[in-house]
C-alpha positions as CSV (number, residue, x, y, z in Angstrom):
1,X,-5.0,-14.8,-17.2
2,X,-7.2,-11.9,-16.8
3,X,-7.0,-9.4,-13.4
4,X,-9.3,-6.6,-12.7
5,X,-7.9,-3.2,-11.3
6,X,-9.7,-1.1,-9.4
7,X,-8.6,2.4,-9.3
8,X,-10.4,4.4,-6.5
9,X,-7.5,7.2,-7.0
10,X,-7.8,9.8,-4.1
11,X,-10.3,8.6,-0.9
12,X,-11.1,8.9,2.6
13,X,-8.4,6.6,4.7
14,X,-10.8,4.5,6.3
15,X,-12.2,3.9,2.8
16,X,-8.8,2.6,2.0
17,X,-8.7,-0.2,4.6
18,X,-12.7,-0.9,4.4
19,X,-12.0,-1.5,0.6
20,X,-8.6,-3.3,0.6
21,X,-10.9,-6.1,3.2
22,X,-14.1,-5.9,0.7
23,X,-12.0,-7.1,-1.9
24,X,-9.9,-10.0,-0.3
25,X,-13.7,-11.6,1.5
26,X,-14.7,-11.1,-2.4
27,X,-11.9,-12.9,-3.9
28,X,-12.1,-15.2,-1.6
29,X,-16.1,-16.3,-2.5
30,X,-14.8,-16.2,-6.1
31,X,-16.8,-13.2,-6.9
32,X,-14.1,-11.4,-8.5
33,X,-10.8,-12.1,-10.4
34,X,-7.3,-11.5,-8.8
35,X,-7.2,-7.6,-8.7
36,X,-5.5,-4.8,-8.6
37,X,-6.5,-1.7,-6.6
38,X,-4.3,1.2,-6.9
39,X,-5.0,4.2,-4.6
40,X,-4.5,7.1,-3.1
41,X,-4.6,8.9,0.8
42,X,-6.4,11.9,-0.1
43,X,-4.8,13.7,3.2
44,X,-2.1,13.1,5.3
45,X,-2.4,10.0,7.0
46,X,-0.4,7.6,9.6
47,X,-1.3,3.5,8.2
48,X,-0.7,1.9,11.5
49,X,-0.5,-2.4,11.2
50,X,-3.0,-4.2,12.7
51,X,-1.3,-5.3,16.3
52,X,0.7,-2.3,16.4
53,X,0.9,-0.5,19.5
54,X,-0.1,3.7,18.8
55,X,2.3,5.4,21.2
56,X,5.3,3.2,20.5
57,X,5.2,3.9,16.8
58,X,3.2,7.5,17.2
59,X,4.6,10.7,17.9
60,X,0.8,11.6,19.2
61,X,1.8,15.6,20.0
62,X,2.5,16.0,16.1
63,X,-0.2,14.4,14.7
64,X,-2.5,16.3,16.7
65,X,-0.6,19.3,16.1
66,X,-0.7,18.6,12.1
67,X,-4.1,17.1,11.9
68,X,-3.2,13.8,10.6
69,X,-5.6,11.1,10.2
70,X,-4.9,7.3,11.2
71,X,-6.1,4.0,10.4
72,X,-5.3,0.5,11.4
73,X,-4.9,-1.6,8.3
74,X,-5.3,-5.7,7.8
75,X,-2.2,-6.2,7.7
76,X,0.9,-6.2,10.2
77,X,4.1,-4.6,9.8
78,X,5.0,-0.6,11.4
79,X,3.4,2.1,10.9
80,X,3.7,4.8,7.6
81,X,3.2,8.2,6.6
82,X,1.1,8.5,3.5
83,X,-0.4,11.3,1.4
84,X,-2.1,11.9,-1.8
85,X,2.1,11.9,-3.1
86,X,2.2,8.5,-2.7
87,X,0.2,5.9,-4.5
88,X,-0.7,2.7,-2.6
89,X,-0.9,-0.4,-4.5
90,X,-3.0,-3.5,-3.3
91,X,-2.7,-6.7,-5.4
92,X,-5.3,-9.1,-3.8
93,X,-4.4,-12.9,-5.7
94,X,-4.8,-16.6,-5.2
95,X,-2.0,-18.1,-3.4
96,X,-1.6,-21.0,-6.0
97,X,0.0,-18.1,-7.8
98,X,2.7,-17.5,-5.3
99,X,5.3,-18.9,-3.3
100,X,4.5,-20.5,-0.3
101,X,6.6,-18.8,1.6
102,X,5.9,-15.4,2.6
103,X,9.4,-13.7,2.0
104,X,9.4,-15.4,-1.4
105,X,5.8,-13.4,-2.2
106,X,7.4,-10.5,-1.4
107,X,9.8,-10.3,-3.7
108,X,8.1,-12.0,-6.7
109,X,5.0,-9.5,-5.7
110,X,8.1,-6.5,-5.6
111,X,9.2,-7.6,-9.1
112,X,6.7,-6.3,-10.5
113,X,7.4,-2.8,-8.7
114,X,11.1,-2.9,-9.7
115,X,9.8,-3.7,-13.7
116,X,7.3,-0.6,-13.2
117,X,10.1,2.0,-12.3
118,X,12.1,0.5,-15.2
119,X,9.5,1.2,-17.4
120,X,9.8,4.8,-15.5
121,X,13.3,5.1,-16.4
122,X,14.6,4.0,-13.1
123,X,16.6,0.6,-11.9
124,X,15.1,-0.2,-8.7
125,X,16.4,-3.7,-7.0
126,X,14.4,-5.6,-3.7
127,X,15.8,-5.5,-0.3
128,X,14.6,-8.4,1.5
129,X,12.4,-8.3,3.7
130,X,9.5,-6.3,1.6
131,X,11.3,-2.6,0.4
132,X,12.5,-1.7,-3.2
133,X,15.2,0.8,-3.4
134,X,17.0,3.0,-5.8
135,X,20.7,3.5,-5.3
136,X,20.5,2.2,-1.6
137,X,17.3,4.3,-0.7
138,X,13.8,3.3,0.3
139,X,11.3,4.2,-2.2
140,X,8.7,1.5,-1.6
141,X,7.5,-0.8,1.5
142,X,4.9,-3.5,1.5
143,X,3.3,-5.0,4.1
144,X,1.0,-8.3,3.4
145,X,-1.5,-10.9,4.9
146,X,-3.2,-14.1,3.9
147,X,-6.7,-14.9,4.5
148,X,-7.6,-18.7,3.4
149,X,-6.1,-19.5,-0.2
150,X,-6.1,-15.2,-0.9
151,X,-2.9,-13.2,-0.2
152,X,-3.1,-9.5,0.0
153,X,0.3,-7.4,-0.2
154,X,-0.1,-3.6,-0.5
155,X,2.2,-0.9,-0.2
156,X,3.6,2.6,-1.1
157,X,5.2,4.1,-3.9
158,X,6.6,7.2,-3.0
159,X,6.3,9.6,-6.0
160,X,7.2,12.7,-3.8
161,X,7.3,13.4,0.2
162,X,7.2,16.1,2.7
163,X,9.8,13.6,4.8
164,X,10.5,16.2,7.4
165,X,6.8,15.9,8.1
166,X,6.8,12.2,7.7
167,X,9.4,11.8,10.7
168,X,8.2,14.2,12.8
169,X,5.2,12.0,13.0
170,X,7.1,8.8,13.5
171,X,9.0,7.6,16.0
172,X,12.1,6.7,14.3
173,X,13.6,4.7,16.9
174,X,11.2,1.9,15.8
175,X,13.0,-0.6,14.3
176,X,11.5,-0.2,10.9
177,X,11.5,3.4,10.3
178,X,14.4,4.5,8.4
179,X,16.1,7.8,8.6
180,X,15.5,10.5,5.6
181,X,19.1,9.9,4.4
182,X,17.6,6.3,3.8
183,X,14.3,7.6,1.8
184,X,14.2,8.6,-1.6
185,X,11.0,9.5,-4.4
186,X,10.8,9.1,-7.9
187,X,10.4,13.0,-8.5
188,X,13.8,12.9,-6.7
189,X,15.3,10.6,-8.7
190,X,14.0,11.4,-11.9
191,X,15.1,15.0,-11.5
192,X,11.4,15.9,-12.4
193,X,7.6,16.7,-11.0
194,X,6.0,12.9,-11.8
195,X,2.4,12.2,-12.4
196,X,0.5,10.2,-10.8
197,X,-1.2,9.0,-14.3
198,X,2.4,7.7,-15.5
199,X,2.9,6.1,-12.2
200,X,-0.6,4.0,-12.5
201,X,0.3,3.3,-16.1
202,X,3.6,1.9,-15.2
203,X,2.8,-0.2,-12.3
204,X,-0.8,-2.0,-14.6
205,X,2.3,-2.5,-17.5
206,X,4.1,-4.5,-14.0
207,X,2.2,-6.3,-12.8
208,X,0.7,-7.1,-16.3
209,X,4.4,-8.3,-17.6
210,X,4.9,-10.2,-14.4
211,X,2.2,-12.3,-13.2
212,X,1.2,-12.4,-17.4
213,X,-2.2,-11.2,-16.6
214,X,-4.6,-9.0,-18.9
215,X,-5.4,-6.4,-16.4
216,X,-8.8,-4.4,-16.9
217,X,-10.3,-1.6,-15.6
218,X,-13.4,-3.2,-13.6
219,X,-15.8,-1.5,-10.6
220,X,-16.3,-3.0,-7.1
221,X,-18.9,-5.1,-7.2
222,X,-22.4,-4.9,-5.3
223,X,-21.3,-7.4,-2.5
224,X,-17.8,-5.3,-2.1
225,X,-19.4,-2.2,-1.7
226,X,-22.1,-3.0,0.7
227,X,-19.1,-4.4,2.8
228,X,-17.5,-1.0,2.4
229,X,-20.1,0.8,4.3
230,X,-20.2,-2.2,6.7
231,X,-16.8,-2.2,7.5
232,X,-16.3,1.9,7.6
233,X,-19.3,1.8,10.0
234,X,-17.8,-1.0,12.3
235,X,-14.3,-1.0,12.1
236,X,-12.3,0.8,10.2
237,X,-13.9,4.4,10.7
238,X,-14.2,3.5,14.8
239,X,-11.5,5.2,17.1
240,X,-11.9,2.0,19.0
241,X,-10.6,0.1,16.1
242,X,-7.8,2.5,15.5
243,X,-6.4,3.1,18.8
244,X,-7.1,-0.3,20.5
245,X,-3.7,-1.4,20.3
């Protein structure tokens, strides 16, 4: 089976979102293969999901005070911090490859996570519903939708945080956020600066070893990025998008 990645590395946030949509209307007009786009927030930036109500999730006073971006993304789920420390994987499939049951996607979909820290060094194990963890600690969250017969579940691998930043920003009463005693990185947990290049490497050999796919570097293609633009222009790079909710 062969995948396509994508690696758009360090971007604007509402390129992020614009993209991660491009991709899953592509896939599903069978334009492109089953990918994998891995990314990065290239400043700090609040993800909100897409129903998600801003001030019950928001700590507004901080973010303005920091100058932290937001963007709604497809999917549902709380919101997260990000920044250019954590790489965001997207894998955009065909459901016939999956479970039918959501919870069950998550974890075959977080296998693949858990077999790329091993390859890191690291034993990682999934906590149901959609987190990986070393040692009892939050080092990854996924969030997911499907769209037709295409599933899309992205999410965050935290290679190093500012997390006194990351909840000042959130409101950690929401019933997802976890406390810093609960988060974790791999820099942490390695007992080393990581880079972002072994990360990438790691998480292709994953998913690779998982799903038994030959995964190849690819581009967008001319449809995905002409519904970049459209989608930056119209949606995902509005404030009326954003802060709807």
């Amino acid at each position: 089976m062969f995948w396509r990645l994508v690696d758009t590395d360090l971007a604007l946030p509402a390129y992020t979102a614009a993209c991660e949509e491009a991709i899953v209307l592509a896939r599903q007009k069978n334009l492109v293969p089953n990918t994998l786009h891995l990314y990065r927030r290239d400043r700090p930036t609040i993800s909100l999901g897409y129903f998600e109500p801003v001030e019950e999730s928001i700590n507004m006073e901080a973010v303005r005070r920091h100058g932290i971006q937001m963007v709604r993304r497809m999917s549902g789920g709380s919101a997260i911090y990000t920044d250019p420390d954590q790489l965001i994987y997207s894998a955009v499939m065909n459901k016939e490859l999956l479970p039918k049951e959501p919870n069950m996607i998550y974890e075959v979909v977080c296998s693949a996570l858990i077999r790329a820290l091993e390859f890191l060094g690291l034993q990682a194990e999934f906590k149901p519903i959609n987190d990986v963890q070393i040692g009892g600690k939050k080092v990854s969250g996924s969030a997911q939708k499907m769209e037709k017969e295409v599933v899309i579940q992205h999410g965050t691998v935290i290679m190093d945080a500012d997390f006194d930043l990351m909840f000042e920003v959130l409101k950690t009463g929401s019933k997802k956020v976890r406390t810093k005693q609960e988060m974790t990185s791999l820099s942490a947990e390695l007992g080393r600066k990581v880079e972002v290049g072994e990360v990438k490497e790691a998480l292709i050999r994953g998913f690779s070893e998982i799903f038994n796919a030959t995964i190849q570097k690819g581009v967008l293609t001319r449809f995905e990025k002409k519904r970049v633009e459209e989608l930056i222009r119209t949606k995902y790079g509005t404030e009326q998008f954003t802060l709807s909710r």
